[in-house]
Each structure stands twice: as structure tokens, then as C-alpha cells.
C-alpha positions as CSV (number, residue, x, y, z in Angstrom):
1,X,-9.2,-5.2,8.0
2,X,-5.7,-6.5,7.1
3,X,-3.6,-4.4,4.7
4,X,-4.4,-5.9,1.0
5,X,-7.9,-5.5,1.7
6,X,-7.7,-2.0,2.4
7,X,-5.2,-1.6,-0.7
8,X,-7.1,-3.3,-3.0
9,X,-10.1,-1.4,-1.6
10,X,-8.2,1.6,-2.8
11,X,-7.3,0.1,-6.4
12,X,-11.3,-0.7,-6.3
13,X,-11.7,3.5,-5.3
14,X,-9.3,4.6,-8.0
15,X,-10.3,1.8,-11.0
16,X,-6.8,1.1,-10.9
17,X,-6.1,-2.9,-11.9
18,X,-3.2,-4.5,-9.6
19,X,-1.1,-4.9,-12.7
20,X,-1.2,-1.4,-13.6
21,X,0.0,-0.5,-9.9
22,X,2.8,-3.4,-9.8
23,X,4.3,-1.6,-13.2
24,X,4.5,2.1,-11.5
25,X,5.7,0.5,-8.0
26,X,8.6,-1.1,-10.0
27,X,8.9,2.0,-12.7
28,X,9.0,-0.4,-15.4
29,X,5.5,-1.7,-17.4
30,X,7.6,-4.3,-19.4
31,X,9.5,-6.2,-17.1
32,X,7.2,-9.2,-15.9
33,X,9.6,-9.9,-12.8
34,X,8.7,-6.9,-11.4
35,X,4.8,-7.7,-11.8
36,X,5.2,-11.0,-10.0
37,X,7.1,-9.1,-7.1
38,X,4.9,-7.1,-6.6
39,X,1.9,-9.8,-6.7
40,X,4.0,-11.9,-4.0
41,X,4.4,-8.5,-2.2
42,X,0.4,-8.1,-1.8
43,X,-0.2,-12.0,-1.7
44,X,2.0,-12.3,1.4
45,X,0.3,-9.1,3.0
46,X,3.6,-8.1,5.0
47,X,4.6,-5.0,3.9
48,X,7.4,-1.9,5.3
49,X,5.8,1.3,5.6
50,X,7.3,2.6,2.7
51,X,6.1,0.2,0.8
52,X,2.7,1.0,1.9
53,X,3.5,5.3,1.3
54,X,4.4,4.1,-2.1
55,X,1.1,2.0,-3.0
56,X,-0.9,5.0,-1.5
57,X,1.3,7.8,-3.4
58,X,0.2,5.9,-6.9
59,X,-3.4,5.8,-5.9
60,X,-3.0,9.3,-4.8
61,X,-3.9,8.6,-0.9
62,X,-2.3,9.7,1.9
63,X,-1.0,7.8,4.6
64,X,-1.6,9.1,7.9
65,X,0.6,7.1,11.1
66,X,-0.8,8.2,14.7
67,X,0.2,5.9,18.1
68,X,-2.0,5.5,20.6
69,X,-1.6,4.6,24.1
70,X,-3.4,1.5,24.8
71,X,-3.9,2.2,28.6
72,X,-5.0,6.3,28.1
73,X,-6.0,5.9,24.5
74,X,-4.0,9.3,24.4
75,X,-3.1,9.6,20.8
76,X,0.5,11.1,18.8
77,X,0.4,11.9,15.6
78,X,2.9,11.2,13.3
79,X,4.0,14.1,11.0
């Protein structure tokens, strides 16, 4: 599952609407710029991590970053 599906799948969890999200990313519900960045930002579906924290902090998630080793599936968490 790529990224917007899961954040949207969040929004869905939280009955949160997109726009409502785009105007606390942005800290501003009346500028409309801000809205359609943030629209672009899930419409392209390449995001930075801490764009990704940020999403998650507003829908009060946490996001959880681990590595794991392909070849020994050994895993590192992230703290």
C-alpha cells in the first residue's frame, strides 16, 4: 500500500476531511494556496519523512521507522 492510501486511510480512521488536514499542516485555514499545496503534496504521493510525522501528529498516530536487513531480516528500530 503506497503512502496516500495509508494516509487517507487514517483521515478515514479519524473522520478527518483532507481540507481540514491541509489547513493545520500549513497553520493557516484561510489561505487557499496552502490547501492546494498540500493536495499536490498527497496527489504526487512523494513525501519527506517529516512530512509524513506531521500528517500522523494531526491525526494523532505515531510513526514508527524500523530497517530491516533484507538478507537476515534482522530488524533496528528507529528511536
Amino acid at each position: 500500500m503506497d503512502i496516500t492510501k495509508s494516509l487517507k486511510m487514517l483521515m478515514l480512521d479519524r473522520n478527518i476531511k483532507q481540507i481540514d488536514v491541509a489547513s493545520r499542516f500549513y497553520d493557516s485555514e484561510t489561505n487557499n494556496n496552502s490547501k492546494n499545496t498540500f493536495n499536490n503534496l498527497i496527489r504526487r504521493n512523494d513525501y519527506k519523512l517529516n512530512d509524513i510525522i506531521k500528517i500522523a501528529t494531526i491525526l494523532d498516530y505515531e510513526v514508527q521507522l524500523k530497517f530491516v536487513d533484507k538478507n537476515t531480516g534482522k530488524i533496528i528500530e528507529v528511536e
